[in-house]
Backbone bond lengths (Angstrom), bond angles and torsions (degrees), N, CA, C in turn:
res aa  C-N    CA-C-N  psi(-1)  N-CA   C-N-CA  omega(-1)  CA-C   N-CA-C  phi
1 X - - - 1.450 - - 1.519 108.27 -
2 X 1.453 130.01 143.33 1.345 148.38 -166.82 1.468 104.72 -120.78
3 X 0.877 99.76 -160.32 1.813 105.00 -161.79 1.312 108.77 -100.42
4 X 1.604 98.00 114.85 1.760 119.58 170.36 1.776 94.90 87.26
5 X 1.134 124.59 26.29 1.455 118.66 179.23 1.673 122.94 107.79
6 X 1.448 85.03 -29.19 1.700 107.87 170.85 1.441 108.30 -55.14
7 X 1.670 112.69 129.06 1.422 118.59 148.89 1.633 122.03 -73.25
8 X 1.109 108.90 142.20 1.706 118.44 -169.46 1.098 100.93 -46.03
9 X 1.460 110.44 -62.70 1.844 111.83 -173.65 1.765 122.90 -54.52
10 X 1.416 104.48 -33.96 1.745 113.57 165.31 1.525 107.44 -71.76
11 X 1.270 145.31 -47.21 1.321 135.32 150.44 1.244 130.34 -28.26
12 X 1.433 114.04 -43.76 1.623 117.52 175.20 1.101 96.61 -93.17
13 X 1.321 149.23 -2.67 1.247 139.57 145.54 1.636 140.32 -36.79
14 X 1.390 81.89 -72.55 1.592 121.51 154.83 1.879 108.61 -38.11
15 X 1.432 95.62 -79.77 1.767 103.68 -177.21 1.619 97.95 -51.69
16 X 1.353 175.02 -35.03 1.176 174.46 -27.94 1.320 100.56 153.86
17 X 1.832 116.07 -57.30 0.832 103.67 -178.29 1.511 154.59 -86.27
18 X 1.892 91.07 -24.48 1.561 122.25 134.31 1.428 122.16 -40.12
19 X 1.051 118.96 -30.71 1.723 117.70 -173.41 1.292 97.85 -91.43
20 X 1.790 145.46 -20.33 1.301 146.91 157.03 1.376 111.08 -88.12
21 X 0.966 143.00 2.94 1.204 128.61 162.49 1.882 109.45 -113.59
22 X 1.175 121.26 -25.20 1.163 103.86 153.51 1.465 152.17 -121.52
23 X 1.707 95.22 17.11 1.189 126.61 170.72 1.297 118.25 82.94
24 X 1.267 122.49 167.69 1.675 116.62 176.93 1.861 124.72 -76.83
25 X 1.674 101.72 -30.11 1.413 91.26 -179.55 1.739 106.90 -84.18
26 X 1.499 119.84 -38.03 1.635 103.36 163.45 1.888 129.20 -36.58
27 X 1.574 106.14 -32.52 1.074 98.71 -162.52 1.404 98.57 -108.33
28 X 1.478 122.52 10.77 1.896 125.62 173.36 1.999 75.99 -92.93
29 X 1.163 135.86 -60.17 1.556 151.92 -151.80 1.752 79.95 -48.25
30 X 1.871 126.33 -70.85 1.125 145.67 179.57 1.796 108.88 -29.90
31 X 1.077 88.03 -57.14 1.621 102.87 -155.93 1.938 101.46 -78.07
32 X 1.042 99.74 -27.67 1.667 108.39 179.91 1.461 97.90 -72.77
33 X 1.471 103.81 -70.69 1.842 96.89 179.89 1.798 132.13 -42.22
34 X 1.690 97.87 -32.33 1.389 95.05 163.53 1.438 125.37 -74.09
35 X 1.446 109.54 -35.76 1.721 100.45 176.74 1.304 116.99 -75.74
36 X 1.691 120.17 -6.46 1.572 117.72 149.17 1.539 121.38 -66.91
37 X 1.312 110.24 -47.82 1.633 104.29 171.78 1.247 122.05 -55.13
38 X 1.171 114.44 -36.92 1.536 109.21 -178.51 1.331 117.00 -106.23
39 X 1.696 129.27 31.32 0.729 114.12 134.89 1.644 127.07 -120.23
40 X 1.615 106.20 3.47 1.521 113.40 144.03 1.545 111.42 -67.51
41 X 0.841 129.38 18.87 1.542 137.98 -178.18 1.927 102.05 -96.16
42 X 1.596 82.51 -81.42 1.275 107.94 177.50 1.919 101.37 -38.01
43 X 1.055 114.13 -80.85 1.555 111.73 -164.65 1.769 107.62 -45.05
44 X 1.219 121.13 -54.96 1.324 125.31 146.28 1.504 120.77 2.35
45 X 1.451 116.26 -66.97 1.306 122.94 176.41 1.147 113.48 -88.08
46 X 1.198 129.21 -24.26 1.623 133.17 174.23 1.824 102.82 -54.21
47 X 1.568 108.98 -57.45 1.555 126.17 162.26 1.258 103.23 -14.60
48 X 1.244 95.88 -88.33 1.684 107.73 -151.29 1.691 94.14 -69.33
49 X 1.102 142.72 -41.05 1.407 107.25 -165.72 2.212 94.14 -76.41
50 X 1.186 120.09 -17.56 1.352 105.56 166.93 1.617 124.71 -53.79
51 X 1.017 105.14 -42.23 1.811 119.23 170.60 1.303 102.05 -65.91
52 X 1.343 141.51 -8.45 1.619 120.53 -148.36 1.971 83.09 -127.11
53 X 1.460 109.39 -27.01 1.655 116.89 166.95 1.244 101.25 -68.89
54 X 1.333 131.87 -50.98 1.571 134.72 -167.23 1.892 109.91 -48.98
55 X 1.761 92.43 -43.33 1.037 116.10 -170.38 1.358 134.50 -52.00
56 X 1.734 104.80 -43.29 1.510 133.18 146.81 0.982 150.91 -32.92
């Protein structure tokens, strides 16, 4: 068993076929913007519990 119910080989299936239909620089373009969101995320929450120590 693979991840979330998924068999390994249907997973790399899947990823194969996403990687041909939207190519490699859309999904480096994809993958960059998410590790910006989440780490304007991250600092975000770092913030506010800093304000909420200040606060104390």
């Amino acid at each position: 068993m693979g991840f979330g119910g998924i068999s390994l080989s249907s997973l790399i299936i899947i990823l194969v076929i996403i990687l041909l239909l939207f190519g490699t620089k859309r999904l480096k373009s994809v993958g960059w913007d998410l590790g910006k969101a989440l780490k304007g995320f991250k600092k975000a929450i770092q913030d506010d519990e800093d304000k909420k120590k200040e606060k104390k």
